[in-house]
ChimeraX commands (.cxc) that place a marker at each C-alpha (Angstrom):
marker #1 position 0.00,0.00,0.00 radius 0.5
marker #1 position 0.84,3.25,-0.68 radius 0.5
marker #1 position 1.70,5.16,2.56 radius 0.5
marker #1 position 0.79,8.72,1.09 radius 0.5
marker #1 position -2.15,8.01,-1.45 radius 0.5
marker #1 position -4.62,10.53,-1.21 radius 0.5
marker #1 position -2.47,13.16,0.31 radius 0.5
marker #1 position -1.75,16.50,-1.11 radius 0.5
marker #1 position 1.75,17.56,-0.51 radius 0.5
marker #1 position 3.53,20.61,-1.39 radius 0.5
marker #1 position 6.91,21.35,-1.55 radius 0.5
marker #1 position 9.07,24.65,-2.01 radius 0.5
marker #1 position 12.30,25.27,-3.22 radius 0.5
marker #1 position 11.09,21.95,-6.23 radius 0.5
marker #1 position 12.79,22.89,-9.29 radius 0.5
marker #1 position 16.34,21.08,-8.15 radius 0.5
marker #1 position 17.59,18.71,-5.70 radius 0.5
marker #1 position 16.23,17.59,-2.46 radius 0.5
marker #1 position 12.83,19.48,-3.42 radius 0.5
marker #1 position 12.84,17.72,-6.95 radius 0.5
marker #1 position 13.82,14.11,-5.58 radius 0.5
marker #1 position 10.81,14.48,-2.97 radius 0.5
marker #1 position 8.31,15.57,-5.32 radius 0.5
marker #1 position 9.13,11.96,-7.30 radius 0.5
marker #1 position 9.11,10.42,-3.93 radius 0.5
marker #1 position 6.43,11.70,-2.58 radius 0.5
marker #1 position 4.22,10.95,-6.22 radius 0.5
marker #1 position 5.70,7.35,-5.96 radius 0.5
marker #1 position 3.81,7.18,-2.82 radius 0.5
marker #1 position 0.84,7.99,-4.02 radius 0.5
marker #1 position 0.57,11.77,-3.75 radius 0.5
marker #1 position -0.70,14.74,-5.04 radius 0.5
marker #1 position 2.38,17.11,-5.44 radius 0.5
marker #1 position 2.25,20.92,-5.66 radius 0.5
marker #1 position 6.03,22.04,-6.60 radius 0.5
marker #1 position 7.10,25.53,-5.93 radius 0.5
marker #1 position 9.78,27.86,-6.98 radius 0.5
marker #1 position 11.46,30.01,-8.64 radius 0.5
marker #1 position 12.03,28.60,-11.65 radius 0.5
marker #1 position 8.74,27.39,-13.55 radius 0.5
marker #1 position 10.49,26.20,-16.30 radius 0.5
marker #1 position 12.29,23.51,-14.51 radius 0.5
marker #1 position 8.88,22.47,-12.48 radius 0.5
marker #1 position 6.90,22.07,-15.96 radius 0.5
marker #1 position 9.64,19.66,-16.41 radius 0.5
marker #1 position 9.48,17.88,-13.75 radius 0.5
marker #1 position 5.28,18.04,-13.58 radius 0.5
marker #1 position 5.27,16.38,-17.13 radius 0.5
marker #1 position 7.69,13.65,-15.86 radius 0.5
marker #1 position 5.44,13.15,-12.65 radius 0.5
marker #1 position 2.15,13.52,-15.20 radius 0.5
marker #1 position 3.73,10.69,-17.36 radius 0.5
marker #1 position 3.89,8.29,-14.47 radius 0.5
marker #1 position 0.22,9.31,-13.71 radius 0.5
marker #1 position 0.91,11.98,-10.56 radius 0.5
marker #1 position -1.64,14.96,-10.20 radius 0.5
marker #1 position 0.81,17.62,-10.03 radius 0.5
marker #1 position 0.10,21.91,-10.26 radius 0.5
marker #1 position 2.86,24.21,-10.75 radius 0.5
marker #1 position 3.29,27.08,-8.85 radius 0.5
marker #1 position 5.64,30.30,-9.17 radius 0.5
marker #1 position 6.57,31.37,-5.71 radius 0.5
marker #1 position 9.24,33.30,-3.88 radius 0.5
marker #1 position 9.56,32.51,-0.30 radius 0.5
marker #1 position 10.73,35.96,0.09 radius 0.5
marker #1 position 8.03,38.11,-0.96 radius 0.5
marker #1 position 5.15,38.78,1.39 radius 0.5
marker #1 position 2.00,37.13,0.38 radius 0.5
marker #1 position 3.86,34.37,-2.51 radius 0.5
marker #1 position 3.21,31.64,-0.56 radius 0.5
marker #1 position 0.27,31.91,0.21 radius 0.5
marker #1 position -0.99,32.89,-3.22 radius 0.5
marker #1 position 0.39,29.62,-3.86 radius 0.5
marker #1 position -1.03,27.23,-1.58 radius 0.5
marker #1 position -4.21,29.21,-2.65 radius 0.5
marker #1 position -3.45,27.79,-6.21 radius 0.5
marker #1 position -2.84,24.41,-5.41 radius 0.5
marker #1 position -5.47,24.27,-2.83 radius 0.5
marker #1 position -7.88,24.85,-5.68 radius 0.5
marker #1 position -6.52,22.25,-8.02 radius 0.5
marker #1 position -5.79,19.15,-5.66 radius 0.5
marker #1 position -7.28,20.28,-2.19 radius 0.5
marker #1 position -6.10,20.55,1.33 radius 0.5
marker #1 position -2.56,20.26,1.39 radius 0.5
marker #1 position -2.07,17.64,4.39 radius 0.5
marker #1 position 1.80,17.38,3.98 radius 0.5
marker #1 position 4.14,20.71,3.61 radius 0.5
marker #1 position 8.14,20.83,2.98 radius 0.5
marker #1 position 9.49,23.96,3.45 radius 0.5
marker #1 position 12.80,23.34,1.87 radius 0.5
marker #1 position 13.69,26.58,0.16 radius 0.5
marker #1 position 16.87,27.66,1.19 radius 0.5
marker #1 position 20.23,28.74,0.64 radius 0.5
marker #1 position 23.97,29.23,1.98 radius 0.5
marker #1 position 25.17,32.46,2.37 radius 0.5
marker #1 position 29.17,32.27,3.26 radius 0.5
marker #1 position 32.53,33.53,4.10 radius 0.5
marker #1 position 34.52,35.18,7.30 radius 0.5
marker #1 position 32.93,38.07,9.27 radius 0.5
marker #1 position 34.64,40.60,7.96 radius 0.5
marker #1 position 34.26,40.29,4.11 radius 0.5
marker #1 position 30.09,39.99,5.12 radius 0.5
marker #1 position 27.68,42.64,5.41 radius 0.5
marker #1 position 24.62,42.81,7.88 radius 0.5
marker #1 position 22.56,42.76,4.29 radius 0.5
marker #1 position 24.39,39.51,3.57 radius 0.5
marker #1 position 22.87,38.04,6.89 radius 0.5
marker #1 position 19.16,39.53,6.41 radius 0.5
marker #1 position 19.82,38.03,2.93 radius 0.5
marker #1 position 20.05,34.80,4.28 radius 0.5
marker #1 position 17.63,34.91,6.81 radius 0.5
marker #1 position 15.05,36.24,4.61 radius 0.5
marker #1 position 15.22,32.99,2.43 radius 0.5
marker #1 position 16.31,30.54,5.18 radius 0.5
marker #1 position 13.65,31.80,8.18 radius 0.5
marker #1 position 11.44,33.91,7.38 radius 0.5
marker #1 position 10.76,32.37,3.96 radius 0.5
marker #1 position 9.94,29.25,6.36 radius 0.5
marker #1 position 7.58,31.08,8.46 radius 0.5
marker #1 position 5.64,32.40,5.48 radius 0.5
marker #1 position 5.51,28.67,4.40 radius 0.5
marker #1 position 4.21,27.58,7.80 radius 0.5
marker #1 position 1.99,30.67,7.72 radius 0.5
marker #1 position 0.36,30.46,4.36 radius 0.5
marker #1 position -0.07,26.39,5.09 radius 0.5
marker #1 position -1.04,25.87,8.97 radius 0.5
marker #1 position -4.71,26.26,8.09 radius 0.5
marker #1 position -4.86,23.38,5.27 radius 0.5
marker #1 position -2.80,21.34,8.16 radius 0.5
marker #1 position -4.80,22.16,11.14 radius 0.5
marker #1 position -8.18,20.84,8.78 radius 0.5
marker #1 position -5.91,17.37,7.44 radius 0.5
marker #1 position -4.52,17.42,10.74 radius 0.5
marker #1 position -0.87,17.27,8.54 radius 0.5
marker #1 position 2.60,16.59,8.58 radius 0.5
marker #1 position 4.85,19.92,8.87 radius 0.5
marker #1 position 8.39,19.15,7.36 radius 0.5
marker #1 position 11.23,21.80,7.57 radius 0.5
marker #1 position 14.40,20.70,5.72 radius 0.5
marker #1 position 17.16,21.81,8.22 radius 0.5
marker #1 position 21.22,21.10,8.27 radius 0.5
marker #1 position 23.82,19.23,10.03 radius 0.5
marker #1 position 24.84,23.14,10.32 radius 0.5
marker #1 position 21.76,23.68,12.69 radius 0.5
marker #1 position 23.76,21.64,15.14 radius 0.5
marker #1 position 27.50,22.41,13.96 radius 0.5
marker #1 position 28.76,26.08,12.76 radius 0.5
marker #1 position 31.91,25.86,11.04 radius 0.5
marker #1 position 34.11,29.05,10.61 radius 0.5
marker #1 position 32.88,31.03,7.14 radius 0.5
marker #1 position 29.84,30.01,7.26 radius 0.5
marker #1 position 28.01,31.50,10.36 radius 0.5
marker #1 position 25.28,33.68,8.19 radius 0.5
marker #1 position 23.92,29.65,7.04 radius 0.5
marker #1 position 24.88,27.85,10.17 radius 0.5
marker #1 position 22.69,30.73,12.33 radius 0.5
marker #1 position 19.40,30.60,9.44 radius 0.5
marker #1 position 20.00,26.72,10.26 radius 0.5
marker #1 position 20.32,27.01,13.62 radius 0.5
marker #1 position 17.16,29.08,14.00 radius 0.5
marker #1 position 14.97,26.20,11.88 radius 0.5
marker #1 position 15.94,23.70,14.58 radius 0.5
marker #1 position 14.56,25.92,17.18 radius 0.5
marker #1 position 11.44,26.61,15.24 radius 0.5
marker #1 position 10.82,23.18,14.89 radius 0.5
marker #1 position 11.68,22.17,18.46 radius 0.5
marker #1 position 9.07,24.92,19.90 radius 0.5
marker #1 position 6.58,23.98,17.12 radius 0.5
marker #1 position 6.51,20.21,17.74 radius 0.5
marker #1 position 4.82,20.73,21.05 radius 0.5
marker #1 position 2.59,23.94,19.96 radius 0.5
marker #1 position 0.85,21.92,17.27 radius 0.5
marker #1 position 0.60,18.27,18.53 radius 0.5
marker #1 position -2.54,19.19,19.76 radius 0.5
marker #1 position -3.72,19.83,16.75 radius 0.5
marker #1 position -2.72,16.73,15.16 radius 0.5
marker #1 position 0.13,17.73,12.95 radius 0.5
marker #1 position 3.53,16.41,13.18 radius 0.5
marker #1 position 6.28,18.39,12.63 radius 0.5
marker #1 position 9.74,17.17,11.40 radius 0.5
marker #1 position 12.89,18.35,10.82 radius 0.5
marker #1 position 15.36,17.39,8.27 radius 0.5
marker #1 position 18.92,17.66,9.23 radius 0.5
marker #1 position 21.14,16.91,6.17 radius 0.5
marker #1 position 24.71,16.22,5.60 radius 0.5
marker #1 position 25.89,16.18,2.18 radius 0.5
marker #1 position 23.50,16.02,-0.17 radius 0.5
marker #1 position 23.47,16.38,-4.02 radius 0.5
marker #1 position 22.27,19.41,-4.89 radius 0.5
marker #1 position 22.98,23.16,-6.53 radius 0.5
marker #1 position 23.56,24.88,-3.02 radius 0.5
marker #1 position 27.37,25.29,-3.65 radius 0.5
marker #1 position 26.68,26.34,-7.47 radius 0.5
marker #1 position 24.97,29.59,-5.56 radius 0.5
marker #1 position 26.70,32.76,-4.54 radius 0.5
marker #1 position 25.97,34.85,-1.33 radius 0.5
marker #1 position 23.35,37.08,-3.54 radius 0.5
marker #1 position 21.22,33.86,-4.50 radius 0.5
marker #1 position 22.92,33.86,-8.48 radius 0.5
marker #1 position 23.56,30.51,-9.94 radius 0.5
marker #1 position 27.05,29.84,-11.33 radius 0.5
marker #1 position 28.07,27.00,-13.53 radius 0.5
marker #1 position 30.83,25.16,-11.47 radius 0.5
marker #1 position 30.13,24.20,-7.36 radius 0.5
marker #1 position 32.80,25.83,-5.27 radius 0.5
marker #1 position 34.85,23.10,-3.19 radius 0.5
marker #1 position 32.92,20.73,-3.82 radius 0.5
marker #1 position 33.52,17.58,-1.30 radius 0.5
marker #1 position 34.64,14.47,-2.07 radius 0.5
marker #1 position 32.36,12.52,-3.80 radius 0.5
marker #1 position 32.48,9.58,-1.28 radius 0.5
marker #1 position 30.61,11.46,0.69 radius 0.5
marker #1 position 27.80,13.11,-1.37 radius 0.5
marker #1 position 24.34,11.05,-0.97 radius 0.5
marker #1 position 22.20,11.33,-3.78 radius 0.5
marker #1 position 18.85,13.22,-3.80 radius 0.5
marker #1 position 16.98,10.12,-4.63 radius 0.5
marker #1 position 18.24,7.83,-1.48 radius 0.5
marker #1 position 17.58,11.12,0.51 radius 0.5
marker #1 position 14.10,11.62,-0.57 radius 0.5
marker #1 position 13.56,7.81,0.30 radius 0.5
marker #1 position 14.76,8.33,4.06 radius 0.5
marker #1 position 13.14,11.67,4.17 radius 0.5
marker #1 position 9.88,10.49,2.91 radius 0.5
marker #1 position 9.76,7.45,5.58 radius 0.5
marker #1 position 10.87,9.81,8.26 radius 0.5
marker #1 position 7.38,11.90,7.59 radius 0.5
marker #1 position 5.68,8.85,7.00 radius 0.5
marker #1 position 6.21,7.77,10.89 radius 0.5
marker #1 position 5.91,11.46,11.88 radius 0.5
marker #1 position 9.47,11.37,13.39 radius 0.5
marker #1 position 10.78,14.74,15.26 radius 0.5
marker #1 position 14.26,14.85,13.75 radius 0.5
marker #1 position 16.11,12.76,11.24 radius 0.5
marker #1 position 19.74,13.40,10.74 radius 0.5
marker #1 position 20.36,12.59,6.58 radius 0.5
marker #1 position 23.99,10.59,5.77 radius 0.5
marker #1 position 26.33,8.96,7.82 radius 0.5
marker #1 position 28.73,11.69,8.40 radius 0.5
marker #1 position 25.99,14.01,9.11 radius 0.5
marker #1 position 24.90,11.30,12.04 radius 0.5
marker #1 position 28.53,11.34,13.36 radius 0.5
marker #1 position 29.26,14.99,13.12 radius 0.5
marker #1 position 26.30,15.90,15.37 radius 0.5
marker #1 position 26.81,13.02,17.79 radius 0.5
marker #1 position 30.50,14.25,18.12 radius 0.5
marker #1 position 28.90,17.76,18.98 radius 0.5
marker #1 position 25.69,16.51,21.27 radius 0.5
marker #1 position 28.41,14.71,23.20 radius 0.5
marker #1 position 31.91,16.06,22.66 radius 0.5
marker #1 position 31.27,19.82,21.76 radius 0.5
marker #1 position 34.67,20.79,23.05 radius 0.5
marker #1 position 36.14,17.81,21.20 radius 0.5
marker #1 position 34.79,19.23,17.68 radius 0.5
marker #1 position 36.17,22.63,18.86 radius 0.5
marker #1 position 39.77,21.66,19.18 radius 0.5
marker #1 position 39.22,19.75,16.25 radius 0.5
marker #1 position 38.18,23.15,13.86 radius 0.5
marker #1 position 41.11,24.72,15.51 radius 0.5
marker #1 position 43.62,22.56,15.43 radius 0.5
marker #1 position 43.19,21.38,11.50 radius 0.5
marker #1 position 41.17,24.79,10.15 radius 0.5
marker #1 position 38.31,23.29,9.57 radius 0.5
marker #1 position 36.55,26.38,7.35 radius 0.5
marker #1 position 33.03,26.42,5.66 radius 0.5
marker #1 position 32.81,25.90,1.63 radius 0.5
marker #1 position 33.79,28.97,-0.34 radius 0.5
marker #1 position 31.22,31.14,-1.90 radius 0.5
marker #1 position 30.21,30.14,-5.59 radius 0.5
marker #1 position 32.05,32.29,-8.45 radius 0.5
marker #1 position 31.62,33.25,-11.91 radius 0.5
marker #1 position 34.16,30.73,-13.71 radius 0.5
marker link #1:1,2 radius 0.2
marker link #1:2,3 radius 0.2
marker link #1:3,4 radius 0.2
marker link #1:4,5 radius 0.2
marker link #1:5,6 radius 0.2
marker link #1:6,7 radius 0.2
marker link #1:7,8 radius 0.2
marker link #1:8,9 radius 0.2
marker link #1:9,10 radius 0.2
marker link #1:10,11 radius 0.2
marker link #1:11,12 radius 0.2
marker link #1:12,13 radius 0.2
marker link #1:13,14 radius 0.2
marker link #1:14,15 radius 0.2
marker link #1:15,16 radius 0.2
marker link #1:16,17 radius 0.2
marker link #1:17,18 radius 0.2
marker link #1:18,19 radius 0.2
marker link #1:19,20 radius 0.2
marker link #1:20,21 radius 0.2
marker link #1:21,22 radius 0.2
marker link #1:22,23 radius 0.2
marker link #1:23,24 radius 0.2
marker link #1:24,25 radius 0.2
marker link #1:25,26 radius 0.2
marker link #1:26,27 radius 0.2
marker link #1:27,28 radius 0.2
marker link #1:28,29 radius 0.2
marker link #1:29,30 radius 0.2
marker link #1:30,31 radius 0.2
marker link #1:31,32 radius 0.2
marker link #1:32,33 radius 0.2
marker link #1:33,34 radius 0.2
marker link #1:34,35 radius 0.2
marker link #1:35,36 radius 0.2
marker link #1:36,37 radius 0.2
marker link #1:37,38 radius 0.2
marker link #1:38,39 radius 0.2
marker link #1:39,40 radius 0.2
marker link #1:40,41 radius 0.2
marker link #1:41,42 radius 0.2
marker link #1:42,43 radius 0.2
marker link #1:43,44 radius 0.2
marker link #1:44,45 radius 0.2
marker link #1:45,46 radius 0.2
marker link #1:46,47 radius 0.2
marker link #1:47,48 radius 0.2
marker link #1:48,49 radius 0.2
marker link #1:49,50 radius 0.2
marker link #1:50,51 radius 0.2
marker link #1:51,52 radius 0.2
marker link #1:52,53 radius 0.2
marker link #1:53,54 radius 0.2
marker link #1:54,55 radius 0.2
marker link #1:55,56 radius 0.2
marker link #1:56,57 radius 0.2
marker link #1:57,58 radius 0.2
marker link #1:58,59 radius 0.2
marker link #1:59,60 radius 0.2
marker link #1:60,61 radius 0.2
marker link #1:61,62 radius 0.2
marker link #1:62,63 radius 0.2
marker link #1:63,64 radius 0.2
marker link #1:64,65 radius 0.2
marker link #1:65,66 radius 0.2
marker link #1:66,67 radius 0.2
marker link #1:67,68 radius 0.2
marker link #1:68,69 radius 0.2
marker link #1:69,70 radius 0.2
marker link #1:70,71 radius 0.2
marker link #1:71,72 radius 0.2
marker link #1:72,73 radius 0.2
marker link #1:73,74 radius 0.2
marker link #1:74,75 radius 0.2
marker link #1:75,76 radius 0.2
marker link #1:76,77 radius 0.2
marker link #1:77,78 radius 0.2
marker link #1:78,79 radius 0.2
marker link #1:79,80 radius 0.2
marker link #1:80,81 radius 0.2
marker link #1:81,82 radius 0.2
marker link #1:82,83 radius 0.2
marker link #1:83,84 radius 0.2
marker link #1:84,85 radius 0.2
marker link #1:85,86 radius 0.2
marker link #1:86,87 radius 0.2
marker link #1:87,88 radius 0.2
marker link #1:88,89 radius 0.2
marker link #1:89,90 radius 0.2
marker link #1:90,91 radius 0.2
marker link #1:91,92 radius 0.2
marker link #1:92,93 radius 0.2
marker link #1:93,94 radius 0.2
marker link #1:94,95 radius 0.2
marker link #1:95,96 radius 0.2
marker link #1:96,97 radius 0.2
marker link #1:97,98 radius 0.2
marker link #1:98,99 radius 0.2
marker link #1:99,100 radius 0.2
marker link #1:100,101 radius 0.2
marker link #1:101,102 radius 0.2
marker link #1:102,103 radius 0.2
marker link #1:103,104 radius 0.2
marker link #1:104,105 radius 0.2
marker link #1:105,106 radius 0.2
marker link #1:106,107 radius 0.2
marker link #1:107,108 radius 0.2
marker link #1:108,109 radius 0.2
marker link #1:109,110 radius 0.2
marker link #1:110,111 radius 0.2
marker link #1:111,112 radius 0.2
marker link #1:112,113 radius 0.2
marker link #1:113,114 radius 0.2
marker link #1:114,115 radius 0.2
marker link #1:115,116 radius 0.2
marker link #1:116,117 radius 0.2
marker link #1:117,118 radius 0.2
marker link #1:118,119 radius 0.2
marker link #1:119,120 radius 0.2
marker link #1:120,121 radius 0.2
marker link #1:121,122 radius 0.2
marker link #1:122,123 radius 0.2
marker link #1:123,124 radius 0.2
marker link #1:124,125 radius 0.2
marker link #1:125,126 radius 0.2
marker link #1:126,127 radius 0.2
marker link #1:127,128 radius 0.2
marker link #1:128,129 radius 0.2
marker link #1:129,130 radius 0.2
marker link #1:130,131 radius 0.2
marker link #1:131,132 radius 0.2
marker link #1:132,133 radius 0.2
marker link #1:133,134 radius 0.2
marker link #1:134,135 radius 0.2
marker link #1:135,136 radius 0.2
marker link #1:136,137 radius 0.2
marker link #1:137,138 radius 0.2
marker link #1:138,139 radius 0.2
marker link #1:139,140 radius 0.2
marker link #1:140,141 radius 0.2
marker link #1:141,142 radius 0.2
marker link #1:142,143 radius 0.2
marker link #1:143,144 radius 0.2
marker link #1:144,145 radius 0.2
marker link #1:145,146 radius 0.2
marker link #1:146,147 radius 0.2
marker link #1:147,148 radius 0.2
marker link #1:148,149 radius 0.2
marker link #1:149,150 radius 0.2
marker link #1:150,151 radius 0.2
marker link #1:151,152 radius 0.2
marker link #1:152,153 radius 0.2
marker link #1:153,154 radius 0.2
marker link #1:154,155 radius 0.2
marker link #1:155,156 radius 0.2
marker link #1:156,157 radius 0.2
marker link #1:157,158 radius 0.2
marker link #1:158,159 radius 0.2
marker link #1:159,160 radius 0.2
marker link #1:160,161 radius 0.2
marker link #1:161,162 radius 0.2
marker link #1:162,163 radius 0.2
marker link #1:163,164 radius 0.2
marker link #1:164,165 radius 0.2
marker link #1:165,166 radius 0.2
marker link #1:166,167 radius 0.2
marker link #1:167,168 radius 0.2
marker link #1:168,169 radius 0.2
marker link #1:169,170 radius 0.2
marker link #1:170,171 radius 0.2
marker link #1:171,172 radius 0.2
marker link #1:172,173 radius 0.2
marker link #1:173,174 radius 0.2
marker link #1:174,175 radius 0.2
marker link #1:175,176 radius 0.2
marker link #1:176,177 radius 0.2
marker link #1:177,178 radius 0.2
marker link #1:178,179 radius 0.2
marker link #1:179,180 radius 0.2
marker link #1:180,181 radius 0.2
marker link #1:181,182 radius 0.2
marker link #1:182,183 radius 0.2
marker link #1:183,184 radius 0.2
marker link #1:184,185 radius 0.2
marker link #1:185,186 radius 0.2
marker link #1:186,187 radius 0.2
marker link #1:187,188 radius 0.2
marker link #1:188,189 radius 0.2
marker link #1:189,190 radius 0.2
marker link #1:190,191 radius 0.2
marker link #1:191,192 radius 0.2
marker link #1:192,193 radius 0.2
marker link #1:193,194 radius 0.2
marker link #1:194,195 radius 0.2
marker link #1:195,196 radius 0.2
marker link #1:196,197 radius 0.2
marker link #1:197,198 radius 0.2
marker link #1:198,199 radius 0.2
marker link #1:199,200 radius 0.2
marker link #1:200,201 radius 0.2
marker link #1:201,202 radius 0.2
marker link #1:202,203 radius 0.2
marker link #1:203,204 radius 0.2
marker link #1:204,205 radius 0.2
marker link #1:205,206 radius 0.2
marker link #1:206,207 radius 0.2
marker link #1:207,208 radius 0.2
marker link #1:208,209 radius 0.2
marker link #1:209,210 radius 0.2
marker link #1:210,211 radius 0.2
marker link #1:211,212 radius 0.2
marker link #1:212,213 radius 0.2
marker link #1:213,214 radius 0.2
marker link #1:214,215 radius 0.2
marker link #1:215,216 radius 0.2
marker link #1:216,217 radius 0.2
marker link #1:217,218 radius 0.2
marker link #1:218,219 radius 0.2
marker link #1:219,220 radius 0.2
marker link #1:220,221 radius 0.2
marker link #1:221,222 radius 0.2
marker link #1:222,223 radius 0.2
marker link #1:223,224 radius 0.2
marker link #1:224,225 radius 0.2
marker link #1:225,226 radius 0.2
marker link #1:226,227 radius 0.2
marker link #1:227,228 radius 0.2
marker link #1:228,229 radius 0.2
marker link #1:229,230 radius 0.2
marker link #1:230,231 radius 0.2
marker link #1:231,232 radius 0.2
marker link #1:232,233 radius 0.2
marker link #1:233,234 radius 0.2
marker link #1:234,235 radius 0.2
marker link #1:235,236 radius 0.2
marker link #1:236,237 radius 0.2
marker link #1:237,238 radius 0.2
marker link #1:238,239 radius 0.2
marker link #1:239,240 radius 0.2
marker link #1:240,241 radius 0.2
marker link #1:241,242 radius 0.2
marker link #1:242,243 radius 0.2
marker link #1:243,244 radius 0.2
marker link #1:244,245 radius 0.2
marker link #1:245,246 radius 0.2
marker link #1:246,247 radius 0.2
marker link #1:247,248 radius 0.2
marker link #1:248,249 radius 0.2
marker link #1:249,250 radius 0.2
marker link #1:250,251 radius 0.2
marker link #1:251,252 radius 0.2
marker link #1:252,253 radius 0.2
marker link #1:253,254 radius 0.2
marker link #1:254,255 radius 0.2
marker link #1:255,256 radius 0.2
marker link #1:256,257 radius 0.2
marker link #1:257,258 radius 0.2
marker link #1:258,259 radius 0.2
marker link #1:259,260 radius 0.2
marker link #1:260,261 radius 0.2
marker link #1:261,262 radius 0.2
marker link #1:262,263 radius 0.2
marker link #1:263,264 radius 0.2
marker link #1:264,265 radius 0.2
marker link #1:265,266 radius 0.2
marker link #1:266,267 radius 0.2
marker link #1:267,268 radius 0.2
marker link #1:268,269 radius 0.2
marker link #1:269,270 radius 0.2
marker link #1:270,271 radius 0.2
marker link #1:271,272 radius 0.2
view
């Protein structure tokens, strides 16, 4: 049986990796999928795929940033498959590099996407929840637990998701929805292809060793079963798991660790 048929999930940040692989997981389940994003053209192309295989899918243009997108958008896909009853706020991206080459615009940058584009997900959604009585999924980071010098404007947005989720979990059991967070190690994905201003660029910067780079799909798979059991907190990737255990029990340990080998973030994303 299908564990999500009938459901309506919808999903920002969809036109490219984790939010793409869940939309295919989440169809494969049985689901109607809105994707969100930026991009439309990439989401028609992934809605005909999903259409092929026989998915009800709507495509939505939305911007987690502007006041009032969201929402516009659930409105839209609320129309054209119904209460959403699962929601993935997975827009995001990683805004790097030391202190003192960053601006305080670089930070609200970051947040703006990372937080508050969250909060007008949760916003716009927590009605169509509250009636389904819904799963709430925020896609977090192994950086919500561990903030690695260079990269404190993503490790902060991160941090701040964990909390949300942590204080949410107990405001909305009550209502019957779930809420879990997604804390991921490395995954395939764009996020190092991005600059600091949100621009796409060809080539990722640093990218790590390949080894150690899950792919979307096996991602979407844990994620999906993760929301499935309404878990609180599932830590994506092996590395990610040990990383965050190191720091839960040995925070000192991972400190000395940074220091002594300068351990830095990834580098911002540049033309090539």
């Amino acid at each position: 049986m299908k564990r999500f048929a009938g459901a309506v999930v919808f999903i920002t940040g969809a036109s490219s990796g984790i939010g793409a692989a869940l939309a295919r997981r989440f169809a494969a389940e049985g689901a109607a999928v809105a994707v969100a994003a930026r991009r439309v053209e990439r989401l028609q192309a992934l809605a005909s795929e999903l259409e092929a295989a026989g998915t009800r899918v709507v495509v939505v243009r939305c911007d987690v940033t502007v006041d009032g997108d969201v929402a516009r958008a659930i409105a839209e896909a609320r129309q054209a498959l119904g209460p959403v009853s699962v929601l993935v706020a997975n827009a995001g991206f990683g805004v790097v590099g030391p202190l003192e080459r960053l601006t305080l615009d670089d930070y609200r940058r970051q947040f703006e996407t990372n937080v508050f584009g969250v909060l007008r997900t949760i916003y716009a959604g927590l009605g169509d929840l509250e009636r389904t009585r819904g799963r709430l999924v925020i896609i977090g980071s192994v950086s919500g637990h561990v903030s690695t010098p260079g990269g404190s404007p993503y490790a902060m947005s991160k941090f701040a998701v964990r909390a949300l989720a942590q204080a949410l979990d107990g405001e909305l059991a009550r209502a019957g929805i779930s809420v879990t967070l997604i804390s991921p190690g490395f995954v395939a994905s764009e996020i190092r292809q991005v600059d600091n201003r949100g621009v796409r660029h060809p080539e990722p910067a640093s990218p790590p060793p390949r080894w150690l780079v899950m792919p979307t799909d096996r991602a979407a798979r844990l994620i999906v079963r993760a929301v499935a059991r309404r878990r609180r907190e599932v830590v994506i990737t092996g590395h990610g798991k040990l990383t965050v255990g190191l720091q839960r029990l040995a925070p000192g340990f991972v400190a000395w660790i940074m220091r002594r080998f300068g351990v830095r973030s990834r580098a911002e994303a540049r033309p090539a």
